[in-house]
N, C-alpha and C positions, 0 to 999 in steps of 0.2 A: 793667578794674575800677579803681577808686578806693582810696585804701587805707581808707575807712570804710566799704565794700562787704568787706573781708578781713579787718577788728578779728574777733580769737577772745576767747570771755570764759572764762576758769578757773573750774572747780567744786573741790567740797574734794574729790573723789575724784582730781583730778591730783596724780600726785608731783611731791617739791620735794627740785631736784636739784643741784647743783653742777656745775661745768666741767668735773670728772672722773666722772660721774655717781654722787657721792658722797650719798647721800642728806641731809636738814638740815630742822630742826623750825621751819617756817613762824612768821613771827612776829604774823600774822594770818590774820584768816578770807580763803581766796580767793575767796569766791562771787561774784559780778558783778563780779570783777575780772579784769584781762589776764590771757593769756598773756604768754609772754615773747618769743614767736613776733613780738608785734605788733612789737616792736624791731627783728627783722630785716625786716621789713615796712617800716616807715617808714623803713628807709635804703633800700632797695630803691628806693620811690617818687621818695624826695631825688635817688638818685644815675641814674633812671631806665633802672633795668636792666631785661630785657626779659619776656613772657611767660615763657619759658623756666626763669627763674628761679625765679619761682615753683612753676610745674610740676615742678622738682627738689624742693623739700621735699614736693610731695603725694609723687611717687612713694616718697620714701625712706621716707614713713610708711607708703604702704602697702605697702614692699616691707621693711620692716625694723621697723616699729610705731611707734608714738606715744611720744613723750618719748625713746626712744631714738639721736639726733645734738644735739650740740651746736654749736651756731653760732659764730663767731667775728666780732663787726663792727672792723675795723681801719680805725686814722685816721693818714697818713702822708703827708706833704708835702704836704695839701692835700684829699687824696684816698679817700676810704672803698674797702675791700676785704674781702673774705670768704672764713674760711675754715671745713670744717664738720671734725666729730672725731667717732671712733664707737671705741667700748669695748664687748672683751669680757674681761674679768681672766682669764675660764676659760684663754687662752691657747691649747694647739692642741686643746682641747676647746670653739673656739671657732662660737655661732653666726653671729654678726655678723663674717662676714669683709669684706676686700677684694673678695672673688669674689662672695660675696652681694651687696655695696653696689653692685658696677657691674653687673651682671646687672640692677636694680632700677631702674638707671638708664639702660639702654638701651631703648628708642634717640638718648635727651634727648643722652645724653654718650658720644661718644666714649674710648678708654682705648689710648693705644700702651704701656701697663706694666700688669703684674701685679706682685701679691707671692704668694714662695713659701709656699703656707699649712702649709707643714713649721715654718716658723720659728715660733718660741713669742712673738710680738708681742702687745701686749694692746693696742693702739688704732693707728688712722692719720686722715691728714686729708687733705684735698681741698681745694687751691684753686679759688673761684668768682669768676670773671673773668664780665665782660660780651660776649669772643668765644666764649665757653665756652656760656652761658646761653642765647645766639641761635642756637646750632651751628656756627658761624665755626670754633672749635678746639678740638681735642679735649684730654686729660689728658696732661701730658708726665712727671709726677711724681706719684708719691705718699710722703707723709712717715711714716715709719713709728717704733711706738717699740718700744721692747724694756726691760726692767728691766735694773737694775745693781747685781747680788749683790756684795756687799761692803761695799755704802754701809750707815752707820749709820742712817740716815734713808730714808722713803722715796725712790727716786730713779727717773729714766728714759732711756735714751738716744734722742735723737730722730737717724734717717739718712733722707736721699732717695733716692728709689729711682724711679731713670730705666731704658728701656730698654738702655742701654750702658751704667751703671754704678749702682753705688752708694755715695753719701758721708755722712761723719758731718757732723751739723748743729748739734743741741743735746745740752746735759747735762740735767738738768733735779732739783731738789732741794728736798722740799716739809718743814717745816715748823709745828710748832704753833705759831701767833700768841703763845698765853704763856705754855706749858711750855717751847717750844722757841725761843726770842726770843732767844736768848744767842748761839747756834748759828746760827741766820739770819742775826745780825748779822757774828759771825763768815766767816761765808761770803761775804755782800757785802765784807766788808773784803778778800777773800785773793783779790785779781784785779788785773789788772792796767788795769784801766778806771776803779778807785776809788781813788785819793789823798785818803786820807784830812785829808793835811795840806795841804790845798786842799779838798776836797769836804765839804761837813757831811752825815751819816747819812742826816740831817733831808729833806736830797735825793732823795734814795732810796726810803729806810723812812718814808715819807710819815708825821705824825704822824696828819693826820687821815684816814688810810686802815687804819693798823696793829690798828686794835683790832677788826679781822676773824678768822675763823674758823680760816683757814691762811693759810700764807706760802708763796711759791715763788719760788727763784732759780734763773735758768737761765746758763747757762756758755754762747753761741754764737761763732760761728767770729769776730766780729770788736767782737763787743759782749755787754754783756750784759742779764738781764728781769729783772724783780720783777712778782709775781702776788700779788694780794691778793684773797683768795677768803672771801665771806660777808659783803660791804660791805651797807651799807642802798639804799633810793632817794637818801635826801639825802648820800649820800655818793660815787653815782654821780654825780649832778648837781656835787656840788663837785669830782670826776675830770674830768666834760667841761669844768666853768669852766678847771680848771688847764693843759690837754691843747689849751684853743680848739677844742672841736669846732663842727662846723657847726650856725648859731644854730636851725635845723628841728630837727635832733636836741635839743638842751637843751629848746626849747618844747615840744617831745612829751611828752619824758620830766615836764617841771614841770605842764603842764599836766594830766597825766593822773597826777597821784602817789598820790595816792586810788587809783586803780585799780591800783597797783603796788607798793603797802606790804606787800605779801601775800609778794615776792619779796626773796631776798637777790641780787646779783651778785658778780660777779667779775671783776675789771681789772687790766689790767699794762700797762709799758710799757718798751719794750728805749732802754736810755741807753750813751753811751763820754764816754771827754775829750778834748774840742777845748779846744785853748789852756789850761788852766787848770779851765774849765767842763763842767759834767754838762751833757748835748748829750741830750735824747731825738729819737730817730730812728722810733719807733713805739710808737703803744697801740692798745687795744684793752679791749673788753668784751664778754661771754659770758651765753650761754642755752641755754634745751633746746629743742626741738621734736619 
């Protein structure tokens, strides 16, 4: 199939979700407009990943429902990658487990790891590879998060969880865009990735990305993220100008903006200091399916 054979159109009866499947008050009508599906679609096609592929988001909709995963498309040295995230806050009154999501997905996807569903996690994610997608290779990892009682803000910890072990990954520390902007700023300053007296903010705390919904800064083992959650269309488009993403992806997204004004997103991108310099090492942008 083509990917004008797989464009989904949104009706106003679709929710309108965020990365954390936080709900958010559209800022137009969606009727004869995208989904946001179609984004991971046209990277799909660009980066010509396999039937496979596709066939994991049917199943996980019909093995866990509509709107419920969120997508991850990453752009990193060149190269587009994918990862998916599935929330359930209930915790271990949880429906959407790990156990449900690969159940859902077999026989597409192998799994050499479980998580113990004793543990009170509220989300994990999957990475989708291209030997993954064709059945070349199975799951070696899953990322799992857990909350972090004590933080003033909301927060989360992100660990990997292999069959031999398990290690911490991220911190993760969200932010209101402009209650809490003082605090976020704060937080980016207090790491050792951000010299301030060489790095301007400005770097960072994007001007033309801040005036979004929420902020998130994540603390990782060798670097660190900035999430900017509740951007517009033309604010994506000025993400991928900044970021060089692949000239297919920008044309999609400008070409079809009319059909995608209906949507807000959400983008980050994990940066450290080389020589002097704010060095990004990866972004990314998000959707629901």
């Amino acid at each position: 199939m083509q990917l004008a054979d797989r464009l989904e159109y949104a009706t106003d009866d679709d929710p309108s979700l965020c990365y954390c499947l936080w709900p958010y008050e559209r800022p137009a009508s969606a009727a004869d407009k995208f989904r946001a599906v179609n984004l991971l679609y046209q990277t799909f096609e660009h980066a010509g990943m396999p039937e496979g592929a596709y066939a994991i988001v049917e199943e996980l909709r019909e093995g866990i429902g509509a709107f419920k995963t969120v997508f991850g498309i990453k752009w990193a040295e060149g190269r587009l990658g994918w990862e998916f995230y599935f929330y359930d806050y209930l915790r271990l009154k949880r429906e959407v487990s790990a156990t449900r999501v690969l159940q859902a997905l077999q026989p597409l996807v192998r799994s050499a790891v479980a998580l113990n569903e004793a543990l009170p996690y509220f989300m994990f994610s999957l990475d989708i590879t291209e030997p993954l997608a064709r059945g070349a290779q199975g799951l070696d990892v899953i990322h799992m998060y857990i909350g972090n009682p004590g933080s003033a803000v909301s927060s989360g910890i992100a660990y990997g969880v292999r069959a031999e072990s398990t290690t911490l990954e991220n911190f993760y520390f969200f932010f209101d865009a402009r209650s809490d902007l003082a605090e976020a700023i704060r937080k980016i300053e207090n790491s050792p990735h951000m010299d301030t007296s060489r790095i301007s903010l400005d770097q960072v705390l994007v001007p033309e990305l801040r005036n979004c919904r929420t902020l998130c800064v994540a603390n990782k083992r060798t670097h660190d993220c900035i999430y900017f959650s509740g951007v517009s269309v033309d604010q994506l488009l000025f993400f991928f100008e900044r970021l060089q993403y692949p000239d297919a992806v920008v044309q999609f997204v400008r070409t079809q903006r009319a059909r995608l004004d209906h949507l807000t997103f959400d983008v980050g991108f994990d940066y450290t200091t080389r020589d002097g310099r704010l060095t990004v090492l990866k972004s990314g942008y998000y959707g629901v399916f």
